[in-house]
C-alpha positions in Angstrom: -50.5 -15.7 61.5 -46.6 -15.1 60.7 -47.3 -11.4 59.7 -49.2 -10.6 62.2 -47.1 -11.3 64.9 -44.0 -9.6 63.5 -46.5 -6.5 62.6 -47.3 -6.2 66.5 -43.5 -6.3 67.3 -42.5 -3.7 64.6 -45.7 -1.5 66.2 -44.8 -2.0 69.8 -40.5 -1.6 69.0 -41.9 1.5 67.2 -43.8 2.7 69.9 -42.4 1.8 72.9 -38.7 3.8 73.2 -37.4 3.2 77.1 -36.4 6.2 79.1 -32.6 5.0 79.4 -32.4 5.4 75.3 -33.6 9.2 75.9 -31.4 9.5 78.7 -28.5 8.4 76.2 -28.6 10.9 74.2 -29.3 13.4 76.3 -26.0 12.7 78.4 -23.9 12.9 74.9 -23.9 17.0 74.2 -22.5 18.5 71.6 -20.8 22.0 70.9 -22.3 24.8 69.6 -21.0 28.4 68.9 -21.8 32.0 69.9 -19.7 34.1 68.1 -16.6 32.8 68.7 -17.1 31.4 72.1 -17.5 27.2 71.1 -18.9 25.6 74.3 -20.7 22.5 75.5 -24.9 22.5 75.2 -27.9 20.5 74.2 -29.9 20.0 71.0 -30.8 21.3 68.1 -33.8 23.6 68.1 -37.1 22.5 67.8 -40.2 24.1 68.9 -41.1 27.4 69.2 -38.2 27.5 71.7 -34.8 27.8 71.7 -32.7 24.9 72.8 -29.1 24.8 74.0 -28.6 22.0 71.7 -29.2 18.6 71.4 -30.7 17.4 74.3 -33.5 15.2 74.8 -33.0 12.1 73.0 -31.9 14.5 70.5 -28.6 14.8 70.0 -26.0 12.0 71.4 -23.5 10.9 69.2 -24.5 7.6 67.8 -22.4 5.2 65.4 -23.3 4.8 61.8 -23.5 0.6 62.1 -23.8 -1.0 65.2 -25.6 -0.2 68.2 -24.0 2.2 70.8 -23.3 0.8 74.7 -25.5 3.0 77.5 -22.4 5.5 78.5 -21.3 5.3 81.8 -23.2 7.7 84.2 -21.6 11.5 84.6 -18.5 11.5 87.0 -20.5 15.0 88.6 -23.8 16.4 88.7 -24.5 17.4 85.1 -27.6 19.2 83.7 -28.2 17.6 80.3 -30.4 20.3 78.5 -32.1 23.0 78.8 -34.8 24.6 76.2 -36.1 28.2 76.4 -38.6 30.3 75.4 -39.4 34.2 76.6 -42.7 36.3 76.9 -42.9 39.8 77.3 -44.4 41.3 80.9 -44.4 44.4 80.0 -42.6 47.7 78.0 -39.5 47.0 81.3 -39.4 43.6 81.0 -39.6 39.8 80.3 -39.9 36.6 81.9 -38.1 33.9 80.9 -38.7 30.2 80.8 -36.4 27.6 80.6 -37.1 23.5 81.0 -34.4 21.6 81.9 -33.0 17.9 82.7 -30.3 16.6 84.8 -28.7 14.1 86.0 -26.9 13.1 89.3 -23.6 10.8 89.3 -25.5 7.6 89.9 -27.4 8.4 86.4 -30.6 9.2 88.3 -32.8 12.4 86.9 -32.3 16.1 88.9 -36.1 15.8 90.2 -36.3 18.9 92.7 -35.4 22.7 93.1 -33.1 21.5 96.7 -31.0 19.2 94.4 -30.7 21.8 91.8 -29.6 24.8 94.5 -27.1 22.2 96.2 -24.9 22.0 93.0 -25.5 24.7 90.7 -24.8 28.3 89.8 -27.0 30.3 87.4 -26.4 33.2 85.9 -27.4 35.0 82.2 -25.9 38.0 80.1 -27.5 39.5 77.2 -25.5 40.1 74.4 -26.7 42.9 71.5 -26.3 39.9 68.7 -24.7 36.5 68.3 -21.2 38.7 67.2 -20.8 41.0 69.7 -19.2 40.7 73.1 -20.5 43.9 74.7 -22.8 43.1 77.4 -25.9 45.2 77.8 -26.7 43.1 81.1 -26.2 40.8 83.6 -27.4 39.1 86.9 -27.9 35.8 88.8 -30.5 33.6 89.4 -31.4 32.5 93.0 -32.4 28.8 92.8 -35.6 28.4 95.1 -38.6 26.1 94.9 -40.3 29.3 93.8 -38.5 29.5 90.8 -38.0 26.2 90.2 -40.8 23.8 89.8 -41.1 19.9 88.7 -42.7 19.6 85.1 -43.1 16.1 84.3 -39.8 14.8 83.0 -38.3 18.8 82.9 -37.7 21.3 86.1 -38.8 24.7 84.6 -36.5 27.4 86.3 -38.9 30.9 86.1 -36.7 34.5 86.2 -37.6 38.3 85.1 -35.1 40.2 83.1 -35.3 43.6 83.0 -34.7 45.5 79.3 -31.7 47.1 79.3 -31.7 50.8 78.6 -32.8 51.3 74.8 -32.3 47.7 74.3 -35.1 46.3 71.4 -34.0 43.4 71.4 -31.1 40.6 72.2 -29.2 37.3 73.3 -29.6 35.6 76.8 -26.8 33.9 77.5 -27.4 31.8 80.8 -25.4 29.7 82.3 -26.1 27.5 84.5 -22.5 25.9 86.4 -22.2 23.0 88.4 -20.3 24.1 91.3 -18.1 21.1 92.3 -15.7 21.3 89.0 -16.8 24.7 86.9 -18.5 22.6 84.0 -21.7 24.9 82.8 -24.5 24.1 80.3 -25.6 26.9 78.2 -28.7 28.7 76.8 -28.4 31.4 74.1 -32.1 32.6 73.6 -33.0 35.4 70.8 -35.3 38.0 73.3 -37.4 40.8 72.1 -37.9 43.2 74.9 -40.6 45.3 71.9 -42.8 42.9 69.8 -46.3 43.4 68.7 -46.3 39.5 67.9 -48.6 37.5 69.4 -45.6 34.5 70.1 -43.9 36.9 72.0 -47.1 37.6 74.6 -48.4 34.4 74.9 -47.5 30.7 74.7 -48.8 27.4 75.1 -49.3 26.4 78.6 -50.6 22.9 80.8 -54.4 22.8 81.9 -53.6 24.9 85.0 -52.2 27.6 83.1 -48.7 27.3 85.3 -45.8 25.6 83.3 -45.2 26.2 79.3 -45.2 23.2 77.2 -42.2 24.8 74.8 -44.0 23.0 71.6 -45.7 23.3 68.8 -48.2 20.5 69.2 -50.6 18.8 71.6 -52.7 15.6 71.3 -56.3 15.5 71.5 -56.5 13.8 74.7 -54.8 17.6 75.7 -56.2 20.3 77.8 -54.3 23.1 77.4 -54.2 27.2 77.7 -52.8 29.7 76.1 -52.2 32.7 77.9 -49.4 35.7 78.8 -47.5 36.3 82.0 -50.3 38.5 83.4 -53.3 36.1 83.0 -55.4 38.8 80.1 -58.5 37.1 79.2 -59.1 38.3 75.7 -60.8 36.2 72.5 -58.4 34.6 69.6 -59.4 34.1 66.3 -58.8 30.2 65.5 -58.9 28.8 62.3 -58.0 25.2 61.6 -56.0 23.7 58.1 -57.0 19.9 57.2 -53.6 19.3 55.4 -51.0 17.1 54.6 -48.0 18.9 53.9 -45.1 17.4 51.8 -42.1 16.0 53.5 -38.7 17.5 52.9 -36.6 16.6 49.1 -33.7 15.2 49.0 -30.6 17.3 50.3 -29.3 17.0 46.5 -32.2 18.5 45.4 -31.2 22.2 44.1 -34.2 22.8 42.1 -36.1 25.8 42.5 -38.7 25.7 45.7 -42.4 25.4 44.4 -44.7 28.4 45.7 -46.1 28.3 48.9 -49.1 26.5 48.9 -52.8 28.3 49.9 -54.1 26.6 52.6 -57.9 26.4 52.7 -59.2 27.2 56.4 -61.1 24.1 57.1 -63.2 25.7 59.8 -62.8 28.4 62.5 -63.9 28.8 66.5 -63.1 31.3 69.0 -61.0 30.3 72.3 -60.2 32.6 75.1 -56.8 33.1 76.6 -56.4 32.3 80.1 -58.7 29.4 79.9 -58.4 26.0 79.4 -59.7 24.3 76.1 -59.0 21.2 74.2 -59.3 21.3 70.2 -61.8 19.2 68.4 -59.9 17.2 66.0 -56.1 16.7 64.5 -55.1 19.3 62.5 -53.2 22.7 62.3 -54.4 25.3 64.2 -53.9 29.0 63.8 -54.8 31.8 66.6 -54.7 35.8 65.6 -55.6 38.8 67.8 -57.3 40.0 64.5 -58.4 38.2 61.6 -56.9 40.7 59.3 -53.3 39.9 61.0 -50.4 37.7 59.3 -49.2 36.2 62.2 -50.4 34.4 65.2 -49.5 31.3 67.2 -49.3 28.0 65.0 -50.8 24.7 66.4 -50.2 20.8 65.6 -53.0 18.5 67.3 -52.1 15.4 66.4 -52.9 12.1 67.8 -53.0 10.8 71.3 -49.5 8.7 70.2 -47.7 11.2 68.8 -44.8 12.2 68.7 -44.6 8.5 68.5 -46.2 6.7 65.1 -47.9 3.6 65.3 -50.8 3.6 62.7 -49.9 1.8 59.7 -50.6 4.2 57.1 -48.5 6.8 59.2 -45.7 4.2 60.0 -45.5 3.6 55.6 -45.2 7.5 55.0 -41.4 8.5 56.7 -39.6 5.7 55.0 -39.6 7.7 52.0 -36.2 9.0 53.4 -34.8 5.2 52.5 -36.5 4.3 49.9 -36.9 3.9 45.7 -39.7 5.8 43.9 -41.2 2.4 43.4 -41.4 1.3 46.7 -42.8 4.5 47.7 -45.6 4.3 45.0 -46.4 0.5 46.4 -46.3 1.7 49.8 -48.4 4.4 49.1 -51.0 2.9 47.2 -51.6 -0.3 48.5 -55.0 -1.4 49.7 -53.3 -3.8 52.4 -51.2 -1.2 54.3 -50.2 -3.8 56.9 -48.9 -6.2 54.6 -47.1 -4.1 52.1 -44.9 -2.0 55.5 -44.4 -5.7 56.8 -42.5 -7.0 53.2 -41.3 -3.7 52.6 -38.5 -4.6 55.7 -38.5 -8.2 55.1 -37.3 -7.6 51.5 -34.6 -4.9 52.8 -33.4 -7.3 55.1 -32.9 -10.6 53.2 -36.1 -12.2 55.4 -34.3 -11.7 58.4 -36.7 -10.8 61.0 -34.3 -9.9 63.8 -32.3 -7.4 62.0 -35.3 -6.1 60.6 -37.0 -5.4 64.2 -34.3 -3.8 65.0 -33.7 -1.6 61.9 -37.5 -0.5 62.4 -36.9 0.2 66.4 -34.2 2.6 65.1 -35.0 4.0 62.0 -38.8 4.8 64.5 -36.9 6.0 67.2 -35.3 8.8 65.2 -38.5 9.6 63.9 -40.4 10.1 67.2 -36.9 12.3 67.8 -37.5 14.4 65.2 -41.7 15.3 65.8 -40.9 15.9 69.3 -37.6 18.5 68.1 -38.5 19.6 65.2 -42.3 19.9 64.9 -43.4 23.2 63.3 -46.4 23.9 61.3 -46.1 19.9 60.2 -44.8 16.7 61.7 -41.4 17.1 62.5 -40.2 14.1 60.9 -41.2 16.0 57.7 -39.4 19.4 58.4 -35.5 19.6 56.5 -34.3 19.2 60.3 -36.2 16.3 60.9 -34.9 14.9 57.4 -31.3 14.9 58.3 -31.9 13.7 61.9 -33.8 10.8 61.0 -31.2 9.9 58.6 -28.1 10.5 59.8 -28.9 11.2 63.6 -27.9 13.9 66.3 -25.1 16.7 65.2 -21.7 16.7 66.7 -21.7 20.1 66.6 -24.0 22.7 66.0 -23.0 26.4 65.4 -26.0 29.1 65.2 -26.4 32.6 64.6 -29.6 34.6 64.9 -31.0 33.4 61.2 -29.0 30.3 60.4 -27.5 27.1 62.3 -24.6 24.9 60.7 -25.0 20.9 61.6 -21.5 19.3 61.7 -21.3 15.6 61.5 -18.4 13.9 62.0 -16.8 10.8 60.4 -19.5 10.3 57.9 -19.2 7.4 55.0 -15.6 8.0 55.6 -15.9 11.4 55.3 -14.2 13.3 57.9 -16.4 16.4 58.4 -19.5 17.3 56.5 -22.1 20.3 57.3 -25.3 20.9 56.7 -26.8 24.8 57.0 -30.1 25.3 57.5 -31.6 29.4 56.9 -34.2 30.3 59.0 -37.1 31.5 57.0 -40.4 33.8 57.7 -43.1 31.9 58.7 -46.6 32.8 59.9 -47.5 30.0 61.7 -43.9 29.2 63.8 -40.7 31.2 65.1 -38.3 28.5 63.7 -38.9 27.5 60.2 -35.7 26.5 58.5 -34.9 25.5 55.6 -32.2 23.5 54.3 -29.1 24.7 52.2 -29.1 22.0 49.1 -25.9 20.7 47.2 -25.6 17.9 45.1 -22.6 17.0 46.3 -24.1 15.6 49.7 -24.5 12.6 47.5 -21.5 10.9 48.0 -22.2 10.9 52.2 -26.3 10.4 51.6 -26.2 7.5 49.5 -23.7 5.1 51.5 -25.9 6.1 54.8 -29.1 5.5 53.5 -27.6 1.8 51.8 -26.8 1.6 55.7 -30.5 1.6 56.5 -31.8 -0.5 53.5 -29.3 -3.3 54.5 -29.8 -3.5 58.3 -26.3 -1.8 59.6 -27.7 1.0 61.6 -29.1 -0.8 64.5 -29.2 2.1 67.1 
């Protein structure tokens, strides 16, 4: 009876994350760099998107032992993050899409497009590259409740943007100010105004086909559609994978990469654009125009919990992260899955159950972070992004350029600055697979953190 009833707390601390924790780390927003213009934004990118970094219980600035207080509420009006994602209309233009959260000074959310209009500016610019200053365009955004519509806990703000003469492609800079004291959150979105990718015409959209869902993964409860600004009804190939990718090695790990893997299509269906559809079963799902084409639109259906684990045999596989080879091989080839995840904590922790509840709640909060950021063509949690978040939390700073984004943490195992660079590499499932720089000489700021988890210190 005794492991049962911790079990069901461990599940429902693991499951259950309240909204003031996301709201948290949303309202802590670290700086991020566009050429040489450092500046205040949200999260680090996940999803097919593009975020204005860390934002959504991504990326506050939590403590390495003890818990961290609920900040005070903003002194102003304050939009917390914003995450964006273009399609192409046309050979003169695109539309843009960008999902955003706020908060007024009371700490309550920015629900509606009146609240929005009565204390904020926005405008973009689009820049030729992350280096330049030139600007190939400019304009301003009229906040109206045609432009800006309620979706779920986001407000999606909708704008066109016309391609600047001979401009292929470029960087959206928008900027969206709160008008009481000048303070803006910002946006910097890669655009390609001439693509014959598929990600670039169409995304992943609600059942109604009206709001973008800016991810790479559904559950199977979902109805969804995928379809372009102008509503084409046209077949896509689908082909699903049945595969359990690897999760990321250690950031010491220098060893040369393994080959890419062949995945073996599992089985295949059509789906028309436009229309809604819900898939079949978990897995990772591929759509192509043609069957002969490279690449398409990449698909996680996982299920109806996720980004959230609470299975047991799903809860056992992130704590690899923490943990000795031979605890992983117990973990992992147990019979009594249950039983092994419960004393795998209560050993960590001495038998204290307390601090071990609470080193679960975190160590599972950071995880659910990371699918919902960083999900690409496999669980987040398993990407090199989602390796370093669920470790050592949300980046102070992040710096990006077109192909690569630095992660600086500061005041690390008494370290006082340490980064982590991450390469963004072709992929034909996702836009944004990166892949981590290694160096064995992270191991003098991995090890002490990771003793932090085994021992019960981080207790977010």
């Amino acid at each position: 009876m005794r492991f049962y009833i911790f079990l069901s707390l461990i599940l429902l601390g693991a499951a259950c994350k309240s909204g003031k924790t996301a709201q948290q780390t949303q309202a802590n927003t670290p700086g991020q760099t566009l050429g040489s213009n450092t500046r205040t934004s949200s999260r680090p990118s996940g999803g097919s998107a593009s975020d204005s970094r860390p934002l959504a219980r991504p990326s506050s600035v939590l403590p390495n032992s003890t818990s961290a207080p609920a900040p005070a509420p903003p002194a102003d009006w304050a939009v917390t993050s914003i995450k964006g994602k273009f399609l192409i209309i046309d050979s003169t233009s695109i539309r843009v899409y960008l999902n955003l959260t706020g908060l007024k000074p009371d700490g309550s959310p920015i629900k509606n497009a009146d609240d929005l209009a009565a204390h904020f500016l926005v405008n973009y610019v689009i820049y030729p590259d992350y280096n330049s200053r030139d600007r190939l365009g400019y304009g301003n955004v009229p906040i109206t409740s045609q432009v800006v519509v309620p979706n779920g806990e986001y407000l999606t703000l909708m704008f066109d943007v016309k391609r600047p003469s001979g401009a292929i492609n470029g960087i959206l800079l928008t900027e969206i100010t709160e008008t009481n004291n000048g303070k803006k959150a910002l946006n910097d979105l890669p655009v390609r105004f001439r693509s014959t990718k598929l990600s670039d015409r169409y995304a992943l959209f609600d059942k109604d086909g009206k709001l973008p869902l800016l991810r790479n993964y559904v559950n199977l409860k979902d109805t969804v559609v995928i379809r372009d600004v102008n509503g084409t009804v046209k077949p896509l190939y689908t082909f699903r994978y049945r595969h359990d990718f690897e999760a990321a090695s250690s950031p010491m790990n220098t060893t040369t990469r393994p080959a890419p893997k062949t995945l073996t299509v599992d089985s295949s269906l059509v789906i028309n654009t436009s229309q809604p559809f819900r898939m079949p079963s978990e897995g990772l799902y591929f759509f192509l125009e043609d069957s002969t084409e490279t690449y398409g639109v990449g698909l996680v259906v996982a299920d109806n919990r996720f980004p959230k684990l609470t299975r047991p045999e799903k809860l056992v596989k992130p704590v690899l992260y923490m943990s000795t080879s031979t605890e992983i091989n117990e973990l992992n080839n147990t019979k009594e899955v249950k039983k092994a995840f419960d004393r795998y904590w209560l050993n960590l922790m001495s038998g204290n159950e307390d601090i071990a509840r609470r080193a679960i709640r975190a160590y599972f909060n950071r995880v659910e972070d990371a699918n919902r950021l960083f999900t690409t063509y496999k669980e987040g949690w398993k990407t090199d992004k989602g390796m370093i978040y669920v470790v050592l939390g949300p980046p102070d700073r992040v710096q990006r350029s077109r192909d690569r984004e630095v992660w600086v943490y500061n005041r690390r195992a008494n370290v006082s600055e340490i980064n982590f660079t991450f390469n963004r590499k072709p992929n034909q499932f996702v836009e944004d697979h990166y892949e981590l720089v290694r160096y064995m000489e992270y191991q003098p700021i991995w090890y002490p953190i990771v003793e932090a988890w085994r021992t019960g210190a981080i207790r977010e």
